[in-house]
Each structure stands twice: as structure tokens, then as C-alpha cells.
C-alpha positions in Angstrom: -19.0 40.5 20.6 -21.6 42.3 22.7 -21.8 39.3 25.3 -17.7 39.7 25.9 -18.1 43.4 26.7 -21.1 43.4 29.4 -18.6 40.4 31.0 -16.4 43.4 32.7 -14.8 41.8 36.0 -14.1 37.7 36.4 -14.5 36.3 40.1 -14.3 32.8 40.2 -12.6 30.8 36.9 -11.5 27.0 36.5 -7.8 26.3 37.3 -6.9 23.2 35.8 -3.2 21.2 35.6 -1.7 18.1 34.6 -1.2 15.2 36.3 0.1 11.7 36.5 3.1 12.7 34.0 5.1 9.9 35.5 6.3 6.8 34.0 8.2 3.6 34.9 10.7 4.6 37.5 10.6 8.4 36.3 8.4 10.2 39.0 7.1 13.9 38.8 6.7 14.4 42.4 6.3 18.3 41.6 2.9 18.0 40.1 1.0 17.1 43.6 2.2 20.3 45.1 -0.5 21.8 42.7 -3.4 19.7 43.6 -3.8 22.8 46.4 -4.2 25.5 44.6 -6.1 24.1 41.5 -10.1 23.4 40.7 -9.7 20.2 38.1 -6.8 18.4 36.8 -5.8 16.2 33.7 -4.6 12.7 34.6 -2.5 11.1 31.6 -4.4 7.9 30.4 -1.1 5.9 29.6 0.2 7.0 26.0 2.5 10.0 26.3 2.9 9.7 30.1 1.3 7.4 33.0 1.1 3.8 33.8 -1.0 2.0 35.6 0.0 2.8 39.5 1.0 6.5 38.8 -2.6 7.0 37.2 -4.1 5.0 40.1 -2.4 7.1 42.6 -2.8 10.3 40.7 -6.6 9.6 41.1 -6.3 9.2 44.7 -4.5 12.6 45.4 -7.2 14.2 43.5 -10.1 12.5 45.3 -8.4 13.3 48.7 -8.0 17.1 47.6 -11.5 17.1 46.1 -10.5 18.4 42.8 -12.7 17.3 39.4 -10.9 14.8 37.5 -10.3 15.0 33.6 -8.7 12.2 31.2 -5.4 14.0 29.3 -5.3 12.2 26.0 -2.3 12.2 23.5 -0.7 10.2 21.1 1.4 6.9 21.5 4.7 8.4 22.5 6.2 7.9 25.4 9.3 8.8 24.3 8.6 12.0 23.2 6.2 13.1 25.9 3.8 13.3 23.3 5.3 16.4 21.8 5.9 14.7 18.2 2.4 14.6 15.8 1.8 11.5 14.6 0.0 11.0 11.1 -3.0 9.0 12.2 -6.3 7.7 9.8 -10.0 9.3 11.1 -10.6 5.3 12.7 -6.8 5.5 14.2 -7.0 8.9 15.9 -11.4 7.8 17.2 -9.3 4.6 18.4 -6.9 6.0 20.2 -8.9 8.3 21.9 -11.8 5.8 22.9 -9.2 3.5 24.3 -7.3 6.3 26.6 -10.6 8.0 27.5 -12.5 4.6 28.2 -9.3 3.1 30.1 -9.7 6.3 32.7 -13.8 5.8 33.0 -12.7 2.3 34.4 -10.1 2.8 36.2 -11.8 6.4 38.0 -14.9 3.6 38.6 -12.9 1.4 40.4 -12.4 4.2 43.1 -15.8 5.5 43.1 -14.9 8.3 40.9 -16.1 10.5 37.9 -14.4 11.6 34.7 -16.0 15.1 33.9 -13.7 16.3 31.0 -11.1 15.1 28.6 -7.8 17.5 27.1 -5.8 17.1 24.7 -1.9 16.9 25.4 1.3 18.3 23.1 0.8 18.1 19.6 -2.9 16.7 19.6 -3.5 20.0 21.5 -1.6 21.7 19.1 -3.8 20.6 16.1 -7.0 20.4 18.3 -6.8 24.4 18.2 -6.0 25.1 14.4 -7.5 21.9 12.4 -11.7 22.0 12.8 -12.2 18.9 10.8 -9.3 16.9 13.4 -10.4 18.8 16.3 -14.2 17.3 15.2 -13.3 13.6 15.5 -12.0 14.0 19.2 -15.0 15.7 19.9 -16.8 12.9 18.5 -14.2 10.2 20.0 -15.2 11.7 23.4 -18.4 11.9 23.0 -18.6 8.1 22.1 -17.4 7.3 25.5 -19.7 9.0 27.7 -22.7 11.5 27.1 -21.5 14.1 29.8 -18.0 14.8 29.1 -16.8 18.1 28.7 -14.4 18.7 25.8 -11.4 21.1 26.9 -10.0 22.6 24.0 -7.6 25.6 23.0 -9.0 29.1 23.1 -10.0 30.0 19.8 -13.2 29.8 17.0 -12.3 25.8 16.2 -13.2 25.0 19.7 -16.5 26.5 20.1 -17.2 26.0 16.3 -16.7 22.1 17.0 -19.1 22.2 20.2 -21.6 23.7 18.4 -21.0 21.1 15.6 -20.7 18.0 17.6 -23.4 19.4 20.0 -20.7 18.9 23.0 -19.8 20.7 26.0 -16.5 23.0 25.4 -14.2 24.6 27.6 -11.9 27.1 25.8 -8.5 27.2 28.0 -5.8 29.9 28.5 -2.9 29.2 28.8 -1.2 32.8 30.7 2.7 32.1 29.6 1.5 31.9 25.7 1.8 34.6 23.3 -1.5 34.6 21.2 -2.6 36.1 17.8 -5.6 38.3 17.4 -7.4 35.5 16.4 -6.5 33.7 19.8 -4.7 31.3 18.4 -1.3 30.3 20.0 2.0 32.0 18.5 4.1 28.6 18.2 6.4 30.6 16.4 7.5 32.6 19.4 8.8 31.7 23.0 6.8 31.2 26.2 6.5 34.3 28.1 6.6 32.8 31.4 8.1 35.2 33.9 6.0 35.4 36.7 4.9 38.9 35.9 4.3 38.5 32.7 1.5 36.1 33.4 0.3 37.8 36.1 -0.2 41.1 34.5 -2.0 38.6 31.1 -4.5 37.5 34.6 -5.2 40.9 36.0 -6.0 41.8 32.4 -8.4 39.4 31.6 -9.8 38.7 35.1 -10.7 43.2 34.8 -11.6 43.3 30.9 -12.1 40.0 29.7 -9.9 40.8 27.0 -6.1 38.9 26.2 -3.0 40.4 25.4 -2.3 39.6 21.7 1.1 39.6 19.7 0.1 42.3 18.0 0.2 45.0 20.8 -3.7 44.9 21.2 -6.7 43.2 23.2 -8.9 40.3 22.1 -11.9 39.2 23.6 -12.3 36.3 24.7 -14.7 34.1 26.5 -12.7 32.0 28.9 -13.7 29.3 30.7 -10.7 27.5 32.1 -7.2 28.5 32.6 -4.1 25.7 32.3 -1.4 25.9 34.5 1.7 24.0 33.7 4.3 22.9 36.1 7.5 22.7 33.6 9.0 26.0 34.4 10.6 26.7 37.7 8.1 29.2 38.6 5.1 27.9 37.3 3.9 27.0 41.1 4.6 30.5 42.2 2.4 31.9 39.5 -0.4 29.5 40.4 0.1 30.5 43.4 -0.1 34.2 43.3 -3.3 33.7 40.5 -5.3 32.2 42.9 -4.8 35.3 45.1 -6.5 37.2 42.3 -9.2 35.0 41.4 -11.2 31.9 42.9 -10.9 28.6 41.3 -14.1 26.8 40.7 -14.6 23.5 38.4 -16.4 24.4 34.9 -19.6 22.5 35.7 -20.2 23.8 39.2 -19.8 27.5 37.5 -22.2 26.5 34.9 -24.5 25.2 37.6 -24.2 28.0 39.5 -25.0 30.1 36.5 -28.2 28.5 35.3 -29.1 29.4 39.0 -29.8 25.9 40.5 -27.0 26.6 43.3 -26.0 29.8 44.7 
């Protein structure tokens, strides 16, 4: 607890969104308008969104912006975005992930590219952040692929309990329209919050106290290290927009570079 409270005032944070959440002729032409404001983003490996020329283009927006590119894994459902769990063996769910994660690697090659982190998307996310033991194989499923991936996860003890399990890099991620428990665990059970005011007063909280608004009319701590910004509500680029007037995005690495003082 001590380490939260000496951490009074955030400058600089990772900003990361999703990308490449086309498919077929359905385009999401929305989702470039962010590649401006954010640090990283999350390019859909082909399962619940993507095919092969969106990703490839996807990857080439983010290259020409500069921003750190991530693999956004999720089950095989196209048709539901991704939002439906699927009941999936230990080997299954390693598969899966190996094969969406590994297709990326290649494909990020190809352009002269690197991966530097893989998220969870929908309901893999959604039982990433409350199931250790599921959350521990796509640690390990990630891990398998490359050495130096970082493993974004929710906010929350089962993320940092897996990276100290699995001996993986985390990055525990906010998400500023959810409502979260005093455990930091998402509220599923309630709607978004997702006015623009609402989030940004959750930001200026955090950013000054390092503490998050819980659902039960408190603070948390909580150590941060990357926030999500989704682009599915009408405002959601408007309160990207004004968050990046409040704080500086910078990648998760490069912070953690700049941190064990090897850059200033």
C-alpha cells in the first residue's frame, strides 16, 4: 500500500486503443482518428475482428504515426465481436492464442515491425481479470511466442498475481467509463459511465491521487500502468481527446526505461 501513497501526482501514462476492428467489407474508419492522440494500440489478429488487409493496413497507420503496436487476441467469433465466452480446453485456449499472437509477429515482420504487447478482447478480457488459473495460461500462451511481450491485463490482483506467477511483464489497464469494485474489479453488473465528464473527473482523480473511484462511494489504490480508450461511444474521441490535455501519453516500456534511468 505504502508504494501507492508516495505515487501522489501522474505525468506521463500509456494511452492505448483498438484497432483493425474491421472485417470483410465492414470498415471502422473511426478508429484511425485515434492513432493521434494515443501511445500504443491493439491490432485484432483475425478471430473476433480483422482480416488479412485491414490488419496489414492497420499496422501501417501505426508505423506511420509511430505508435507501439500490441496483438488484440480473442476468441473465434466473428459474429459476435468476440463478446460471447466460448468453453475452451487448457490446449484449445494455449492454441488459440499462439496462433493469433504468432500470426501478428509475422505479419508486423514483414513490415519491419515489432509486437511489444498482447490484450485480451470481450469476454477473454472479461475472464482474464476474475479467473487466475485462465488468466495463467494466456500468460503462458504469450509468453510461448516471444520472450519480451508484455501481457496487458485488467486492473486488479489476478493480473499482477499472474505476472509474478508466470514471471511476465504485466500492464494493469483502466478503463475510465467503467464502474469498478473496491477490489478493482469491473462492475459488469452495472452500465458504462461514459459521459465525457464522468471519465474525466475518474482521470483528474487518479492522475492527482493515484486512487479510482469505486462503486462503493470510496477510493482504491491502484497502480496503473496503461489506460484503454475505446472508440464505441459517440464521445469516446472527445474524451481521448481532452485526457491527453491532462496527461502525456507514453508507451509502457519507454516509461519503464525511463524509470530504471537508462533514458531521461
Amino acid at each position: 500500500m505504502q508504494k501507492f501513497l508516495e505515487r501522489k501526482s501522474i505525468k506521463t501514462i500509456d494511452f492505448n486503443c483498438d484497432l483493425a476492428q474491421g472485417y470483410g467489407v465492414y470498415r471502422n474508419n473511426n478508429e484511425l482518428e485515434f492513432l493521434n492522440h494515443v501511445s500504443s494500440v491493439n491490432v485484432s489478429c483475425g478471430f473476433h475482428a480483422g482480416d488479412p488487409m485491414t490488419i496489414k493496413n492497420a499496422l501501417l497507420a501505426a508505423k506511420e504515426r509511430n505508435v507501439v503496436i500490441g496483438a488484440h487476441i480473442g476468441y473465434d467469433d466473428i459474429q459476435g465481436f468476440g463478446y460471447r465466452p466460448i468453453d475452451l480446453s487448457d490446449d484449445e485456449l494455449e492454441a488459440l492464442i499462439v496462433y493469433q499472437v504468432g500470426a501478428l509477429l509475422s505479419f508486423a515482420k514483414a513490415y519491419k515491425l515489432e509486437i511489444e504487447h498482447v490484450r485480451p478482447h470481450g469476454a477473454m478480457y472479461k475472464k482474464a481479470g476474475e479467473d487466475f488459473r485462465f488468466a495463467t495460461i494466456i500468460a503462458r500462451a504469450i509468453q510461448k511466442t516471444s520472450q519480451w511481450l508484455t501481457y496487458y491485463g485488467p486492473l486488479g490482483d489476478v493480473t499482477q498475481k499472474v505476472g509474478d506467477y508466470v514471471k511476465i511483464p504485466v500492464a494493469q489497464e483502466l478503463q475510465l467509463e467503467k464502474i469498478y469494485t473496491k477490489d478493482l474489479n469491473i462492475d459488469y453488473a452495472v452500465q458504462d459511465a461514459f459521459s465525457t465528464d464522468s471519465c474525466i473527473r475518474r482521470l483528474q482523480n487518479f492522475v492527482h491521487t493515484s486512487q479510482i473511484n469505486n462503486n462503493a462511494d470510496g477510493n482504491t489504490f491502484a497502480n496503473v500502468d496503461t489506460i484503454h480508450f475505446s472508440n464505441k461511444y459517440p464521445n469516446s474521441l472527445e474524451v481521448l481527446i481532452k485526457a491527453k490535455g491532462i496527461i502525456t501519453p507514453e508507451p509502457v516500456n519507454y516509461g519503464k526505461v525511463k524509470t530504471s534511468g537508462w533514458v531521461e
